[in-house]
KETOR-127108 format. One record per residue: residue number from 1; x negated, y negated, z negated of N, C-alpha, C in turn. Coordinates in steps of 0.1 Angstrom, whole numbers. Atoms other than C-alpha are relative to their C-alpha. Layout:
# KETOR-127108
R   num   neast   nnorth     nup   caeast   canorth    caup   ceast   cnorth     cup
R   NUM       X        Y       Z        X         Y       Z       X        Y       Z
...
***
This chain:
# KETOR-127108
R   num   neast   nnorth     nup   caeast   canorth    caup   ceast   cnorth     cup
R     1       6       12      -4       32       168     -53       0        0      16
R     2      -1       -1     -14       37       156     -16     -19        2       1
R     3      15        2      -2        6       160       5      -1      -17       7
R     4       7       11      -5      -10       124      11      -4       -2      15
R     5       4        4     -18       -9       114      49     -14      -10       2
R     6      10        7      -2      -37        96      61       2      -16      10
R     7      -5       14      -3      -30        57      60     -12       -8      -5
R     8      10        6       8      -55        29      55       6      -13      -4
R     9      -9       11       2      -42         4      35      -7       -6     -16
R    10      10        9       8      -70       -16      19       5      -14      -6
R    11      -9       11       1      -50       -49      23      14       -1      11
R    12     -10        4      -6      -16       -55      29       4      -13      -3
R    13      -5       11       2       -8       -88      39      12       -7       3
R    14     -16        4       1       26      -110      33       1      -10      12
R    15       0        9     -17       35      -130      67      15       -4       2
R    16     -13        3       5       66      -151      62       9        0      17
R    17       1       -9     -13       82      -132      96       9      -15       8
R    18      -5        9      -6      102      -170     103      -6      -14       5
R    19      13        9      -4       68      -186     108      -6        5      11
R    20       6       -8     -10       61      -185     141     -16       -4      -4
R    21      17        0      -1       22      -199     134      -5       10      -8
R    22       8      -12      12       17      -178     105       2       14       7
R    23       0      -16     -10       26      -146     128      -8       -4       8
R    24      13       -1     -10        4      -159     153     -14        1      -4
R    25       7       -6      10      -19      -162     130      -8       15      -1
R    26       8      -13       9      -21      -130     114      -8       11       9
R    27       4       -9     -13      -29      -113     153     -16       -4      -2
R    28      17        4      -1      -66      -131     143      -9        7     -14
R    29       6        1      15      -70      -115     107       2       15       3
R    30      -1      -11      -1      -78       -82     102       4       11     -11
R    31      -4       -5       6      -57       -71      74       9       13       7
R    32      -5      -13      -1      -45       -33      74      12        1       0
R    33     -13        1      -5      -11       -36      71       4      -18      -4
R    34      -5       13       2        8       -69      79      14        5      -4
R    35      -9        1       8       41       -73      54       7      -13       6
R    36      -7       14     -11       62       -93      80      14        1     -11
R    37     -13        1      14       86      -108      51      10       -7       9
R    38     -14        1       5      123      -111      53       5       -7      -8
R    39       2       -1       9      126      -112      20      -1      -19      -7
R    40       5        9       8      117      -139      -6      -5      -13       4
R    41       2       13      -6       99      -162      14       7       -8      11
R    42     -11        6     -10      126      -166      39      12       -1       0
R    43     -17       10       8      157      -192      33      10       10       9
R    44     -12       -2       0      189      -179      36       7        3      17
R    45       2        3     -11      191      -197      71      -7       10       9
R    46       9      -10     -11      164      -176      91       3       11      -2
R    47       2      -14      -2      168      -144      85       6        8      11
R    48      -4       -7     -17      182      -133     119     -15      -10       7
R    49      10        3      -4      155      -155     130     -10        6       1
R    50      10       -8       4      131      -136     113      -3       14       8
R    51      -3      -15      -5      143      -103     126      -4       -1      15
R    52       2       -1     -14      140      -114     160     -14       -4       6
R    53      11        4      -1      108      -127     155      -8       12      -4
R    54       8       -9       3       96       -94     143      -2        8      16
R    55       1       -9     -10      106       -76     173      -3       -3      11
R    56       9        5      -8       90       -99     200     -15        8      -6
R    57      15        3       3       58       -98     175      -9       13       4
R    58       0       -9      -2       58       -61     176      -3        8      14
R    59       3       -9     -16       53       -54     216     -10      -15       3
R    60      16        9      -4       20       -83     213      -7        6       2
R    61      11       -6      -2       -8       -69     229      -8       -1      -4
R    62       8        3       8      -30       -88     206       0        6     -14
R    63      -3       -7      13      -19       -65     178     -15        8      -2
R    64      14       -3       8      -52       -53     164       1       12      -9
R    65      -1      -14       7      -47       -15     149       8       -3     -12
R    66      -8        5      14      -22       -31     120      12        8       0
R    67      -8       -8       1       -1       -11     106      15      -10      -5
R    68     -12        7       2       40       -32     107       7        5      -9
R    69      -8        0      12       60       -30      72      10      -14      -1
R    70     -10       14       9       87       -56      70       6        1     -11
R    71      -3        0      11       95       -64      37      19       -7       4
R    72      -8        3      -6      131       -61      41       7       -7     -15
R    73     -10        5       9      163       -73      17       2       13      -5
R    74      -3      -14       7      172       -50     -10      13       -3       3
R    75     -13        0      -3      210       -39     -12      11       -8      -5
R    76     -10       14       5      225       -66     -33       0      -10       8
R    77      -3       13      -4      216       -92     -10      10       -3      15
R    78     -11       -1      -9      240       -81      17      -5       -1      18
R    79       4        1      -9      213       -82      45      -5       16       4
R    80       8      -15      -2      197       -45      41       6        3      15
R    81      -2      -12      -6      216       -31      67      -4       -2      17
R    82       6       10     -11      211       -56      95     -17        5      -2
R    83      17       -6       3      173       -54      82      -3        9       9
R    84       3      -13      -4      173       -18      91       2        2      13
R    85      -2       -6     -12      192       -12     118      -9       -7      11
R    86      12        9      -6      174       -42     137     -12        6       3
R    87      11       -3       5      141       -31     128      -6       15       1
R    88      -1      -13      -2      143         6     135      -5        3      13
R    89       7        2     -14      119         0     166     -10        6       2
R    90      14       -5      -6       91        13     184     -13      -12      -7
R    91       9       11       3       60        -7     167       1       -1     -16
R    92      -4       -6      13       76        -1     132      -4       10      -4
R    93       0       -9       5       58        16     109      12        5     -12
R    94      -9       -1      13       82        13      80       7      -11      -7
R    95      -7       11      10       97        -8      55      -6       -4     -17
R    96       4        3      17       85       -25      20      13        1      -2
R    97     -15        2      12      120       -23      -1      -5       -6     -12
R    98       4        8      12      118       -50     -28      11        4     -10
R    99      -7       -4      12      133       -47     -65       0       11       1
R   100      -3      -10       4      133       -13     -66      -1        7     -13
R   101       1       -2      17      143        -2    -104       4       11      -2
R   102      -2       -5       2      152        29     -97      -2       18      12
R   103       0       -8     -14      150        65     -75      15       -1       6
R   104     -16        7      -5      184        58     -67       3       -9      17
R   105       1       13      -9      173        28     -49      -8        4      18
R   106      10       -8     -11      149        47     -26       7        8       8
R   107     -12      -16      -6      174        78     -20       4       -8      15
R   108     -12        4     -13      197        56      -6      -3       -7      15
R   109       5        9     -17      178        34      20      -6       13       8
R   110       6       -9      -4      158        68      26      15        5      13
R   111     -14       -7      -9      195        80      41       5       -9      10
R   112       1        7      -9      200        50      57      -5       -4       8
R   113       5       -6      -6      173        54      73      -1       10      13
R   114      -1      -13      -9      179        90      87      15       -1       6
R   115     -12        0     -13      215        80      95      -3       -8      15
R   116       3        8     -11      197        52     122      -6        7      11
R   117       7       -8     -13      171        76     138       8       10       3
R   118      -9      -11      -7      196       100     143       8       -1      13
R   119      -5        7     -12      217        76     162      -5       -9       7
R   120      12        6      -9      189        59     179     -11       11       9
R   121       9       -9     -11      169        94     191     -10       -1     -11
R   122      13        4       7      139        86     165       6       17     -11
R   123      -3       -9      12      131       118     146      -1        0     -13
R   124      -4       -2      13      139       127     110     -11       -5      -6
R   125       6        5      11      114       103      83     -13        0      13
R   126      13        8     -12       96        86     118      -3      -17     -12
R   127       0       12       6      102        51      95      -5        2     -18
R   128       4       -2      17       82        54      60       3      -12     -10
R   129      -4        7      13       90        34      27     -14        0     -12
R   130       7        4      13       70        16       2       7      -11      -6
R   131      -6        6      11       88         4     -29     -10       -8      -4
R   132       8        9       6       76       -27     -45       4        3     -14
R   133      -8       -2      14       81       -23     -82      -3      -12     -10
R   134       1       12       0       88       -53     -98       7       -5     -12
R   135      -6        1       9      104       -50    -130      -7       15     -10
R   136       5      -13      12       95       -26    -167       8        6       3
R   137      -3      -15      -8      120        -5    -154       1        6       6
R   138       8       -3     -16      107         2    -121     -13        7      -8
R   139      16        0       0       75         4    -140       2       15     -14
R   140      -4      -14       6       95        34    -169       6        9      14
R   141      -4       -7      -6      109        48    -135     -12        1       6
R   142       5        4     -11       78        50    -116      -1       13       7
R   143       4      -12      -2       71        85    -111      14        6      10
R   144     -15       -2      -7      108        90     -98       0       -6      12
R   145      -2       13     -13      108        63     -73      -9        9       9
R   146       5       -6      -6       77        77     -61       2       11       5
R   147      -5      -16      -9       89       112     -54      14       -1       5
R   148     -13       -8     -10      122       105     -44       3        3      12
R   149      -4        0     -13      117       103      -7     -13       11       5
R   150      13       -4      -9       92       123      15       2      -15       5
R   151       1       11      -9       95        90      35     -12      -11      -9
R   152       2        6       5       82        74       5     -21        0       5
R   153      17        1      -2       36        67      16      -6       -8     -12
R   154      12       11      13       24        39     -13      15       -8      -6
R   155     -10        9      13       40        21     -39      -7      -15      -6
R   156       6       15       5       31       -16     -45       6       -7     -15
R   157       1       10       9       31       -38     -76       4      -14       1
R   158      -4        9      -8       48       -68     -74      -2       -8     -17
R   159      -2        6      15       37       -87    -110       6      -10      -3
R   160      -9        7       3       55      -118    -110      10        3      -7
R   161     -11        2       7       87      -110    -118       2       11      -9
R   162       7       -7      10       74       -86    -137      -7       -1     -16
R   163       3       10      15       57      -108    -166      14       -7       0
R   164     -15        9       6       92      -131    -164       7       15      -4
R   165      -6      -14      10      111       -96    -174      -4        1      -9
R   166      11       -8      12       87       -90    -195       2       -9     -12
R   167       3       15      11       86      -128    -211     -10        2      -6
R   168      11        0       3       53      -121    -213      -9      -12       9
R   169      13       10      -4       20      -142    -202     -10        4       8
R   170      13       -1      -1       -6      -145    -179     -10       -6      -3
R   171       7       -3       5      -34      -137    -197     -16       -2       8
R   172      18        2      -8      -76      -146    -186      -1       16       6
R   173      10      -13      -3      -83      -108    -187      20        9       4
R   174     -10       -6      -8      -45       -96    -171       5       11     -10
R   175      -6       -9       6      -34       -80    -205      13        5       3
R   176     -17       -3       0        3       -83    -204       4        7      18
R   177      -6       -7     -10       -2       -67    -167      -2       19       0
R   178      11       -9       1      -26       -37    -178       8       15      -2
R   179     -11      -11       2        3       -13    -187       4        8      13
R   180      -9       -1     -14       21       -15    -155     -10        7      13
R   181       7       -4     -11       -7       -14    -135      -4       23      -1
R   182       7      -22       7      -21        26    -154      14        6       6
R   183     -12       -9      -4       17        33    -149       1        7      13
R   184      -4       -2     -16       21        28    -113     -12        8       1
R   185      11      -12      -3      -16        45    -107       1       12       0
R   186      -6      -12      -2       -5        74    -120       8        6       5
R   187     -19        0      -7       34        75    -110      -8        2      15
R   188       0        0     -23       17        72     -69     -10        9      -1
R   189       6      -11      -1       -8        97     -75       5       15      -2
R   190      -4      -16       1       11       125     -93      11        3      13
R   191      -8       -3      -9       32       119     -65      -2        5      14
R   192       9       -1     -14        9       120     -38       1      -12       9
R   193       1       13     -11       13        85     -25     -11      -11      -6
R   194       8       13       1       -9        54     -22       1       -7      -6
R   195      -5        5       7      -10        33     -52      -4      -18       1
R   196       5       13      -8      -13        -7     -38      -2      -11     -18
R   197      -2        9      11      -18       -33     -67       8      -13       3
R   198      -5       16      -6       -6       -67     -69      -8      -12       8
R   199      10       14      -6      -14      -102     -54     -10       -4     -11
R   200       8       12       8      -43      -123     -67      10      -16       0
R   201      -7        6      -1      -22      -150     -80     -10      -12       3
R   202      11       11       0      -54      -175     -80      -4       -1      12
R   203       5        1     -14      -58      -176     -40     -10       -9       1
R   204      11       10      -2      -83      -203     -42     -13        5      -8
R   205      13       -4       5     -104      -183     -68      -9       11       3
R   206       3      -14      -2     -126      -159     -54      -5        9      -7
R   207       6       -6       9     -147      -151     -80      11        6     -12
R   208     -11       -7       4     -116      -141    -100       5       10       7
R   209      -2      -13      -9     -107      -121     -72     -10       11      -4
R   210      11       -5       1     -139      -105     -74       0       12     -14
R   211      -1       -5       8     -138       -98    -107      18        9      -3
R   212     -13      -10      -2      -99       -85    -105      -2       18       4
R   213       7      -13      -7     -113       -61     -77      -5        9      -6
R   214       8      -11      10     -133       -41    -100       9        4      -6
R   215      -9       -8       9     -110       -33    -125      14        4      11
R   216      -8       -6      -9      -85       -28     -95      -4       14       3
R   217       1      -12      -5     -103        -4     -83      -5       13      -9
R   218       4       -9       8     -116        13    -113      11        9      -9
R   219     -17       -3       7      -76        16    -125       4       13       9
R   220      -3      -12      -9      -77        39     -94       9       -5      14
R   221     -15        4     -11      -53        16     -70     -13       -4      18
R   222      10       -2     -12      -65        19     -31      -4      -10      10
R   223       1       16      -7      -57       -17     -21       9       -9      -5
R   224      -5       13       1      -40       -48     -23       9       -9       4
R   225     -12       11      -6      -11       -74     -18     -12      -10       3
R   226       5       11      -5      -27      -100       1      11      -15       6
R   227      -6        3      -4      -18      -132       2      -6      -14       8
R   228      13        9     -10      -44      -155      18     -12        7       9
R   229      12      -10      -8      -65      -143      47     -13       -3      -4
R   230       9        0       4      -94      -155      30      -5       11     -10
R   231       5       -7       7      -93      -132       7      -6       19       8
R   232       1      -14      -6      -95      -100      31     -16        6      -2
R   233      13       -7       1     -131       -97      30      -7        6     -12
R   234       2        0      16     -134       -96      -6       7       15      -2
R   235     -11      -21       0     -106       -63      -5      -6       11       7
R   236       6      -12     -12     -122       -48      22     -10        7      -9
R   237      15        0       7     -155       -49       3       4       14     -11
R   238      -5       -9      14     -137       -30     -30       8        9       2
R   239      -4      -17       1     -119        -6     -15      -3       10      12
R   240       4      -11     -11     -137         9      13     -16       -3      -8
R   241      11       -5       4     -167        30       0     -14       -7       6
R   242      14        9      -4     -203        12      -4      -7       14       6
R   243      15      -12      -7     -235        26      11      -4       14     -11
R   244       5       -5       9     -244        43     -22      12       12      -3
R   245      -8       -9      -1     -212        62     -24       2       13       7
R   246       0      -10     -16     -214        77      11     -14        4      -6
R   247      10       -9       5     -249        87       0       3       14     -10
R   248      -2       -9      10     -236       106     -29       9       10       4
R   249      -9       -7      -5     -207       117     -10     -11       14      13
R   250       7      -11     -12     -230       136      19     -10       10      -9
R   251       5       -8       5     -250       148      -8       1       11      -7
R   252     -12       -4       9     -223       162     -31       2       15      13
R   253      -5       -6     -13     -214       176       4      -7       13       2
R   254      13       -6      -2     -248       194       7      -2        8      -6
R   255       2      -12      10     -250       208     -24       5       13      -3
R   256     -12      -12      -1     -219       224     -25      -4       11       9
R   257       0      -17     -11     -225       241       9     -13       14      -6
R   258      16      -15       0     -261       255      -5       6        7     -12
R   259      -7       -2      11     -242       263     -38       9       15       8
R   260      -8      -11      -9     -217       285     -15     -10       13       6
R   261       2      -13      -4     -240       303       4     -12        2     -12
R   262       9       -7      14     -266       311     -29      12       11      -5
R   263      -7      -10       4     -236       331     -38      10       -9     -15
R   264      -1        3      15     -231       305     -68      14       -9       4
R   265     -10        7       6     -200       285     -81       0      -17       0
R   266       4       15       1     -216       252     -88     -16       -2       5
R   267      14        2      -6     -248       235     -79      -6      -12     -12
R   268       5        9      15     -270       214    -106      -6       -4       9
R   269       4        7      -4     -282       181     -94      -8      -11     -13
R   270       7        5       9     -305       162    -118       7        1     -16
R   271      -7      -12      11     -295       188    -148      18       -7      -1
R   272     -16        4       0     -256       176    -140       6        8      12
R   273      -9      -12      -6     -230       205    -127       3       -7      11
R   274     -14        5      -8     -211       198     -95      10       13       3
R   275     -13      -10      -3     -181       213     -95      10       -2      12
R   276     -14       -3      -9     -148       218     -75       3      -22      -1
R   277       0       11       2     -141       180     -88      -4      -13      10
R   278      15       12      -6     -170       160     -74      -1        2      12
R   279       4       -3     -13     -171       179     -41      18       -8       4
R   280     -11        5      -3     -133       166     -39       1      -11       9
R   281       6       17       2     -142       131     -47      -9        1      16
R   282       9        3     -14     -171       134     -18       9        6      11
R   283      -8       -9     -11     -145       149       7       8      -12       2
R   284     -10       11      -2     -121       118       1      -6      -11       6
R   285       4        9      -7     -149        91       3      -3        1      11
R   286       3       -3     -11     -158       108      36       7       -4      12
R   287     -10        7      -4     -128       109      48       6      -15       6
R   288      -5        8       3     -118        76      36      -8      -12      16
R   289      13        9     -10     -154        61      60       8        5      16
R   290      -6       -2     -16     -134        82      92       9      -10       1
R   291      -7        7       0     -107        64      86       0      -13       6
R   292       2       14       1     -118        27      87      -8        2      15
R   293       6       -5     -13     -141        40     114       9       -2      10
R   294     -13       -5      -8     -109        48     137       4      -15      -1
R   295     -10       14      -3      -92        13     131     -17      -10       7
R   296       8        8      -9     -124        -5     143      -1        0      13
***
């Protein structure tokens, strides 16, 4: 299992990269990574537009600790390589790659990748990769995709075209997604990467959001496709640790150490063990509070 870099990536939001207001925009919102699309949202027409509009947007001084992912063209659509080479800039953290159905699909951009910084000066896996997965056999390959690259950091959910593959339904309580979602959790953890969920397709409903959130985060996933800045505060809220957590976490913390020097193994807190586990867990949310700390 890779070791897990330290990225905060509570909400990533989608920013259609041939809009100039919506890039101006997004310099006022304080989502974690911006997802400057290429991609899907943008006609045929713009996409050199787009590209050029990334790499102005990119040396803004108003940029606000965001971490830059253009969601580029996968390889069928005959844009990837332009995408890349373009895009292989200072201000670039990386790349989303959409459709990905396979490790295959990863490998190869991973190389295309390292052939650019090679001949641009940028060292070996400076440009990181997050696969969107976006199909059931993306979602039987996940665990592959995920480890094929060191380059590879988080793995997103992309459900839409996901239930159409499927010719399944959205469901009140998100059955026909509930599979996909356990899959990918796992698949980006045994791998050691960040496991992102999908959009809230209901952007107007918050309380749906709300309720999503929970079982988002109880599935284990660390953040979110965003696709309305309204929703940011709501993400934030669910995946950066409450007051009550950090309490348990410093406590956990405490115990342990008196646990160590007693000479003992574990430490019993209201007749319940703490083990190696629990002190983990309180090490991560700790962590997790530096982190967010630092981007403020």
């Amino acid at each position: 299992m890779k070791k897990q870099e330290n990225y905060l990536m509570r909400s990533l939001m989608f920013v259609p990269a041939h809009n100039q207001k919506l890039l101006n925009s997004s310099l006022k919102r304080n989502a974690d990574v911006l997802l400057l699309d290429i991609e899907d949202s943008v006609p045929e027409n713009d996409k050199q537009l787009s590209r050029d509009n990334i790499k102005k947007f990119v040396r803004n001084p108003n940029l606000n600790n965001q971490l830059i992912f253009p969601r580029v063209n996968d390889i069928e659509s005959g844009h990837l390589l332009q995408d890349a080479y373009q895009l292989t800039i200072d201000g670039i953290a990386g790349f989303m790659y959409p459709k990905a159905t396979k490790a295959e699909d990863i490998y190869f951009f991973g190389k295309l990748l390292e052939t650019i910084e090679s001949e641009k000066g940028y060292p070996e896996g400076t440009f990181k990769i997050i696969p969107l997965i976006e199909t059931p056999g993306a979602v039987m390959n996940i665990s592959k995709i995920c480890c094929s690259s060191k380059r590879v950091i988080a793995v997103a959910f992309g459900c839409e075209d996901y239930v159409t593959d499927l010719r399944g339904n959205h469901d009140e309580f998100d059955q026909s997604i509930f599979f996909a979602r356990n899959m990918i959790v796992n698949g980006a953890r045994a791998c050691g990467v960040i496991p992102i969920d999908t959009v809230h397709i209901k952007v107007h409903d918050l309380e749906d959001l709300e309720r999503n959130l929970k079982v988002s985060r109880d599935l284990g996933f660390e953040g979110m496709l965003v696709l309305n800045p309204k929703e940011l505060p709501l993400v934030h809220k669910y995946y950066s640790p409450s007051e009550s957590e950090i309490k348990w976490a410093k406590d956990m913390i405490e115990l342990s150490i008196e646990a160590v020097d007693k000479g003992k193994g574990v430490a019993v807190k209201e007749n319940k063990f703490i083990g190696p586990p629990m002190v983990k867990m309180a090490n991560e949310i700790l962590d997790k509070i530096e982190l967010i700390s630092s981007k403020s």
